[in-house]
Residue, then its C-alpha position, 0 to 999 in steps of 0.5 A: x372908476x368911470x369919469x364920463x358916462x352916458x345918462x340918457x337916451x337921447x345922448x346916446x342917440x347923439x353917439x351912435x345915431x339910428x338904426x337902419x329901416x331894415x333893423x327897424x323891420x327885421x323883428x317877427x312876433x312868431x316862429x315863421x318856417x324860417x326861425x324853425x329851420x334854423x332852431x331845428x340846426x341849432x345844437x347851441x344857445x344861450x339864455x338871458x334871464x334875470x330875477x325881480x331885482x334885475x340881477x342877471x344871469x345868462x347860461x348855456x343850453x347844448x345838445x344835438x341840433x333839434x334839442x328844442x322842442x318847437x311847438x307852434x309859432x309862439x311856443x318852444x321848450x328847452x329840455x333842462x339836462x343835469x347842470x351843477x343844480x345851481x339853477x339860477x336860470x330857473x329860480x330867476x324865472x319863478x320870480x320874472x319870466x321874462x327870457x331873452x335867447x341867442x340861437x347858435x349854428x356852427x359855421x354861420x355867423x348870423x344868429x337868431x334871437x327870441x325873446x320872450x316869457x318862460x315857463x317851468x315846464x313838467x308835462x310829462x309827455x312833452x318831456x318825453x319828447x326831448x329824451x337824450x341818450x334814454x333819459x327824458x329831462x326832469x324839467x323843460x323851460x317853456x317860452x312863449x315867443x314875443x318876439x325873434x329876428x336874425x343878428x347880423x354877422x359883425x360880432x362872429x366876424x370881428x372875433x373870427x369866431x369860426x376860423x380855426x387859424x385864429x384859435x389859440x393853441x391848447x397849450x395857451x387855453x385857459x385851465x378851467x380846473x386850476x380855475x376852478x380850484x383857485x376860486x373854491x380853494x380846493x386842491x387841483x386834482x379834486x376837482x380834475x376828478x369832480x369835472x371828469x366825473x361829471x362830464x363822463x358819467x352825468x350828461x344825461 
């Protein structure tokens, strides 16, 4: 399929040449004031995990802006709400905890992301902390940060990712149920009613 490819890092290097001296600066070992402003606006992220065989995973995490619960300058949780119970963030993190996470604001084309080791978390008083619409989560992923800097801008430019004009009407969006039902190979309107259901009635 792919009849020429790169095989090493030094032809890789040849290609696209070196980072600049402040890239090569940029990346931070804790949570300074700075990272913990912007985790305290950030409603969105995601997060990159992948199991002891290396097959990857990356999956949202959403709430209000302040759903992360920052505990000092080398640890945070990340309250797990009710998902489809696939879990495969977690079970990859029960078998290699390494994590990688991209923090998302609204509006701001820059991202902050964080890097790290994670935890499957149960205490029940920092549970309690991330309640949501009175419901604490049943788990929190914990993370003990090794590392964490600000993306540059370049990616939510090229894609123009926050300017409305250049989203697609709703009639041209892809239909997740038709989707959906395609793939499980069940009629439509089930899982109209399934998505419906849970997006209604299992938020929290």
């Amino acid at each position: 399929m792919f009849r020429e490819t790169v095989s090493t890092e030094e032809e890789l290097r040849s290609i696209i040449g070196y980072p600049s001296e402040l890239v090569q600066k940029k990346a931070i070992t804790s949570l300074d004031e700075h990272c913990r402003n912007f985790i305290s606006k950030s409603p969105f992220l995601v997060m990159s995990t992948s199991d002891n065989q290396g097959m990857c995973d990356v999956s949202p995490r959403g709430d209000s802006p302040g759903f992360v619960l920052v505990l000092n300058e080398k640890h945070l949780v990340i309250p797990e709400r009710p998902g489809n119970r696939r879990i495969d963030s977690m079970r990859n993190i029960l078998s290699n905890p390494r994590v990688g996470l991209i923090f998302i604001i609204p509006g701001l084309e820059e991202t902050l992301r964080v890097n790290g080791h994670a935890c499957l978390v149960r205490d029940e008083n920092l549970l309690n902390q991330m309640k949501a619409n009175g419901r604490s989560p049943l788990i929190g992923i914990g993370i003990e940060v090794n590392e964490c800097y600000v993306h540059c801008a370049k990616a939510f430019k090229r894609s123009e990712l926050w300017n409305q004009n250049s989203w697609l009407d709703k009639e041209k969006l892809p239909n997740a149920s038709k989707m959906l039902a395609d793939h499980a190979k069940m009629a439509t309107e089930t899982v109209v009613e399934v998505l419906k259901e849970s997006y209604t009635k299992r938020l929290y």
